[in-house]
Backbone bond lengths (Angstrom), bond angles and torsions (degrees), N, CA, C in turn:
res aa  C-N    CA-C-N  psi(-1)  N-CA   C-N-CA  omega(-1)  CA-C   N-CA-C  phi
1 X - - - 1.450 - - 1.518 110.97 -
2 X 1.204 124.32 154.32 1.566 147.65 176.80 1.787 111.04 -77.65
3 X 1.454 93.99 113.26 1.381 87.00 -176.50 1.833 102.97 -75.18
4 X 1.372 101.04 151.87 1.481 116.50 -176.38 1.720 114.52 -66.71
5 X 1.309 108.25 118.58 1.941 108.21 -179.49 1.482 113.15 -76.79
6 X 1.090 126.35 154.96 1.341 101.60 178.15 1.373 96.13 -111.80
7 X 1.807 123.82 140.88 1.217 132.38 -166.45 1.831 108.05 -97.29
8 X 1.210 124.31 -166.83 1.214 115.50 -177.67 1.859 77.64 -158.48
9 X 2.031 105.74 92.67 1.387 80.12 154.49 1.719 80.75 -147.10
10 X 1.608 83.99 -176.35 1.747 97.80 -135.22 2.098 72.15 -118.50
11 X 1.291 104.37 167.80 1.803 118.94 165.04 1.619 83.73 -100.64
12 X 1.602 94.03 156.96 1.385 113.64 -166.13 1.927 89.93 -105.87
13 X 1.326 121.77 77.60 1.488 116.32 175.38 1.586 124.61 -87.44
14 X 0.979 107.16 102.84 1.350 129.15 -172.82 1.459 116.75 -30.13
15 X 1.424 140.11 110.48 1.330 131.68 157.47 1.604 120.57 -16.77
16 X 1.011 126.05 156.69 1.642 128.87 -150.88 1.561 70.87 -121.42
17 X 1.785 95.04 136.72 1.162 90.65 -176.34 2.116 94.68 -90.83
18 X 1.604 94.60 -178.55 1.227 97.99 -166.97 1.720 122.86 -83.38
19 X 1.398 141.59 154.86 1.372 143.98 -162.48 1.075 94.18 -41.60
20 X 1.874 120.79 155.33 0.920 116.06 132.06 1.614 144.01 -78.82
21 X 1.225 131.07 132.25 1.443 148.08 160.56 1.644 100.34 23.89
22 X 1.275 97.79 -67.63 1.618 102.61 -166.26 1.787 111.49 -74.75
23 X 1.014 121.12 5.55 1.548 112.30 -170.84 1.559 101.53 -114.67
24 X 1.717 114.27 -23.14 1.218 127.91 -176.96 1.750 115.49 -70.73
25 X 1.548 125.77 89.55 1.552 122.49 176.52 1.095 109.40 -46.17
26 X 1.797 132.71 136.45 1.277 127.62 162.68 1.632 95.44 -99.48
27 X 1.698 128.06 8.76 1.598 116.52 -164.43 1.421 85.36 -166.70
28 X 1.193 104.89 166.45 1.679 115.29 -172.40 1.966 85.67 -79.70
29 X 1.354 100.10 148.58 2.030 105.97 157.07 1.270 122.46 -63.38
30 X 1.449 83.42 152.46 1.731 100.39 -177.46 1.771 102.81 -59.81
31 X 1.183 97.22 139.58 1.594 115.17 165.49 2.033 113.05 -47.03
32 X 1.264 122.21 104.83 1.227 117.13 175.87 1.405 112.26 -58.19
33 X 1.433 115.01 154.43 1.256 124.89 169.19 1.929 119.67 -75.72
34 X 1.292 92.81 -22.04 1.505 107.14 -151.56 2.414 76.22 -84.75
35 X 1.410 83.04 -61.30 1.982 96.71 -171.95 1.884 89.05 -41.18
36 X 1.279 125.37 -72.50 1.639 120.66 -164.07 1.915 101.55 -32.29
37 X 1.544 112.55 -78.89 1.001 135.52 -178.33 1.840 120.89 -22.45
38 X 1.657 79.37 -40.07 1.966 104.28 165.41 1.162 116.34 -37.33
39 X 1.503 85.96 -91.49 1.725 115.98 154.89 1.358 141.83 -1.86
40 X 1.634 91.60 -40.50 1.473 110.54 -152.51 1.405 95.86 -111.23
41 X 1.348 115.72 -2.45 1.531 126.61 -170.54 1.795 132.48 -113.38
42 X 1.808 73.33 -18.56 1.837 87.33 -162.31 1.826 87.61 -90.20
43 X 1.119 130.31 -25.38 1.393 126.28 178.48 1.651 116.52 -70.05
44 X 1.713 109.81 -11.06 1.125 105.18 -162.67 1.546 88.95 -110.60
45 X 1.191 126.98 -5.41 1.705 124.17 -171.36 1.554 86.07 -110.58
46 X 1.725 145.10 -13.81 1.289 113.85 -170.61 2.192 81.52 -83.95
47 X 1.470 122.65 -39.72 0.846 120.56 -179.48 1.580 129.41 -26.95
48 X 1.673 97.04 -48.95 1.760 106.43 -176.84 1.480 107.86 -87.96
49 X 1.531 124.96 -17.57 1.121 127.29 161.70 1.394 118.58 -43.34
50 X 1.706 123.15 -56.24 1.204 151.59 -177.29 1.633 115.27 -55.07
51 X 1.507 97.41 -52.35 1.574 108.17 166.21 1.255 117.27 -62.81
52 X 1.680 118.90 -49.83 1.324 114.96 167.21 1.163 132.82 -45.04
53 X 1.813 125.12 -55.78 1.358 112.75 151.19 1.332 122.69 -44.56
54 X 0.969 152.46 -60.59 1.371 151.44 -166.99 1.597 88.74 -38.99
55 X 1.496 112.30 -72.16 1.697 102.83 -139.06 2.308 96.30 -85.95
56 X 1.204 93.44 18.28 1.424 104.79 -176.59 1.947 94.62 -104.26
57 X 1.272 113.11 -11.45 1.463 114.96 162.42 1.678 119.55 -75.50
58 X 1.392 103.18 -33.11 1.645 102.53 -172.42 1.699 117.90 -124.16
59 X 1.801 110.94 5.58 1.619 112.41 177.12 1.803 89.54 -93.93
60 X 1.148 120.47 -172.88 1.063 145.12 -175.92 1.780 110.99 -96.20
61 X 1.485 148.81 125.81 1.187 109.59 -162.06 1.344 109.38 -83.28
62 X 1.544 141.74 19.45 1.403 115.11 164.63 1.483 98.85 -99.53
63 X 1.047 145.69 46.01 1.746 147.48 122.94 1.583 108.67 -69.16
64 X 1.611 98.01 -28.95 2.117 89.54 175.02 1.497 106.98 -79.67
65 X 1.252 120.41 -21.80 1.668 117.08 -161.96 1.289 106.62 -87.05
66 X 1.292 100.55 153.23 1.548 115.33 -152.12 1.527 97.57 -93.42
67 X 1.528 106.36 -36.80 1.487 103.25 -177.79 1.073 116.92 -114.50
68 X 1.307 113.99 49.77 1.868 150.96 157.23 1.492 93.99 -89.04
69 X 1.304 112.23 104.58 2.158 136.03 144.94 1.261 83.68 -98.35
70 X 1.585 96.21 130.51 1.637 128.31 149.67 1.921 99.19 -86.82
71 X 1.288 116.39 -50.29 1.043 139.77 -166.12 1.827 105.24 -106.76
72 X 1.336 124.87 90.97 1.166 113.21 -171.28 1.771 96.72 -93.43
73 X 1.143 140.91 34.38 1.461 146.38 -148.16 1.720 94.89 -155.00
74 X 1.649 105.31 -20.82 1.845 96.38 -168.29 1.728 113.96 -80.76
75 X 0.614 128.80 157.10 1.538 130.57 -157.87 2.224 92.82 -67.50
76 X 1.052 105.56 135.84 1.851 114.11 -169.48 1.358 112.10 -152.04
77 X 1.103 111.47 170.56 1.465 128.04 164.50 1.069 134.29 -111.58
78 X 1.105 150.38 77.42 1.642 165.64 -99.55 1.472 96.25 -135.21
79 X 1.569 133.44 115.46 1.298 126.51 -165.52 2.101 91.18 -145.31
80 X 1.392 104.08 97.99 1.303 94.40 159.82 1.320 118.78 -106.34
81 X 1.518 97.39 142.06 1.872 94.37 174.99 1.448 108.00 -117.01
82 X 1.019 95.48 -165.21 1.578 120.12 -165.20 1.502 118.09 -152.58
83 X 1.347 112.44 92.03 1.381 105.40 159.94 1.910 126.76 -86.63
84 X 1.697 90.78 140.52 1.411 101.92 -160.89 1.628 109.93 -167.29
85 X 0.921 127.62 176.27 1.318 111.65 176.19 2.145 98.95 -123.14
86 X 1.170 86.87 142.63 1.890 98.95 -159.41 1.669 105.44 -101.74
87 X 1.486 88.98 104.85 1.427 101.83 -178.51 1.705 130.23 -93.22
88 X 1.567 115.86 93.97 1.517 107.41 -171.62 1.518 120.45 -75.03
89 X 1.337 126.71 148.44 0.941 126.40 175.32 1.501 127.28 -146.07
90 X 1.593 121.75 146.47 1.160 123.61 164.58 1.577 137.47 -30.65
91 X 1.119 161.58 30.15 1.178 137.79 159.31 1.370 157.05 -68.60
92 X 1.675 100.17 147.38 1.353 84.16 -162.42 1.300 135.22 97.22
93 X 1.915 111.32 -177.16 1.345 110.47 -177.96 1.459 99.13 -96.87
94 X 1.375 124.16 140.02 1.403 123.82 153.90 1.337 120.08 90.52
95 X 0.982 153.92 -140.87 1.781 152.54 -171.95 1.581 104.59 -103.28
96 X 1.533 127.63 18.36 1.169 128.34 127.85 1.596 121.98 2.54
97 X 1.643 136.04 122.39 1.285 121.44 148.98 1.306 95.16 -146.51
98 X 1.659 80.66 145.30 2.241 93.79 170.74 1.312 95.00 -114.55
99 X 1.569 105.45 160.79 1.467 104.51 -169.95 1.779 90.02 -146.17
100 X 1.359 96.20 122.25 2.298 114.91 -170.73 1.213 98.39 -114.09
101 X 1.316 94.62 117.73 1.829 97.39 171.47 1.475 104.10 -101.98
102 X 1.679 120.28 111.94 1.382 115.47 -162.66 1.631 102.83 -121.51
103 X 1.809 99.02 112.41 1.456 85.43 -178.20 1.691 134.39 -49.84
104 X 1.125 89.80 159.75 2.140 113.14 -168.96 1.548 80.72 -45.73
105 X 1.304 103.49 134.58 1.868 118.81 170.41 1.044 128.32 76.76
106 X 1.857 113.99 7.28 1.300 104.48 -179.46 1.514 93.12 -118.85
107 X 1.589 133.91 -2.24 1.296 132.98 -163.07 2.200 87.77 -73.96
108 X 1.243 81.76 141.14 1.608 103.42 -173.58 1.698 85.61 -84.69
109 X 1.379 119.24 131.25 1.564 139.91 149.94 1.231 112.47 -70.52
């Protein structure tokens, strides 16, 4: 048998052709509305951050807690949730829906 040569050949991979038209900037982009608004926001939340520590040095911390009633009788907003994963379902005749909120780990695969 013929011992094996070793060759030197290359794949012929084609030059990439060049961008199209529309992706190519001839000028920097327009200024977003959403980016200004950013901007214009993150200086005002490091601000209340700043205040918050401060007056989080001299209140007591259940004046920070949210579900601190001094007044459990004063007019509030009472929001319980439920985490779970929310299962819709068919019943029935016609445009029927039941809706099972089955806690995380017990939904059958």
């Amino acid at each position: 048998p013929m011992a094996h040569q070793p060759t030197r050949e290359f794949l012929d991979v084609p030059t990439r052709p060049p961008a199209p038209r529309s992706l190519v900037l001839d000028r920097p982009p327009e200024k977003s509305s959403v980016l200004a608004r950013v901007q214009e926001f993150l200086p005002q939340m490091e601000r209340a951050n700043t205040e918050l520590k401060k007056a989080m040095e001299n209140e007591p911390p259940e004046h920070f807690d949210v579900e601190h009633l001094e007044d459990s009788e004063a007019p509030h907003v009472e929001m319980n949730l439920l985490v779970g994963v929310l299962d819709v379902t068919e019943r029935g005749e016609g445009n029927s829906v039941g809706i099972e909120v089955v806690p995380d780990g017990d939904k059958k695969r």
